[in-house]
C-alpha positions in Angstrom: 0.0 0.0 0.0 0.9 3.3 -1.0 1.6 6.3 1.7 1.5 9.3 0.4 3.4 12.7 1.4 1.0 14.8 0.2 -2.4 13.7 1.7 -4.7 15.8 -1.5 -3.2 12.9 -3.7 -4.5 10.5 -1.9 -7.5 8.2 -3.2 -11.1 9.7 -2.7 -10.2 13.2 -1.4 -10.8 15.0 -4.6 -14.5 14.1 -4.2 -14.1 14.7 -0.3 -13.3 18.4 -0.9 -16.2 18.8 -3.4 -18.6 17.5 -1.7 -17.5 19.6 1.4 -17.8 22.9 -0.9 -21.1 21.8 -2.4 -22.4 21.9 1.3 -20.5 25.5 1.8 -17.2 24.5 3.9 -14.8 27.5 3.4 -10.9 26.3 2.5 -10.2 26.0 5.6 -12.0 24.1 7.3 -12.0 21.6 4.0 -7.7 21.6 4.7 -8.2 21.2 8.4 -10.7 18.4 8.2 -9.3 16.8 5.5 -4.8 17.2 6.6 -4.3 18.8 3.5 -2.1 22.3 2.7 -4.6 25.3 2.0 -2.0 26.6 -0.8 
């Protein structure tokens, strides 16, 4: 199993963070919830 450095590439966090902005979580709170970097 893979482990990735960058948590955004992991699988299934792409539709994480558009889900969470199609129910109006700001940046973040998406990066916070989620470990990823806002930038």
């Amino acid at each position: 199993m893979l482990e990735y450095y960058y948590h955004a590439y992991e699988p299934g966090v792409k539709k994480k963070v558009i889900d969470m902005a199609i129910n109006g979580s700001g940046i973040h709170d998406t990066a916070r919830v989620l470990n990823i970097s806002k930038g």
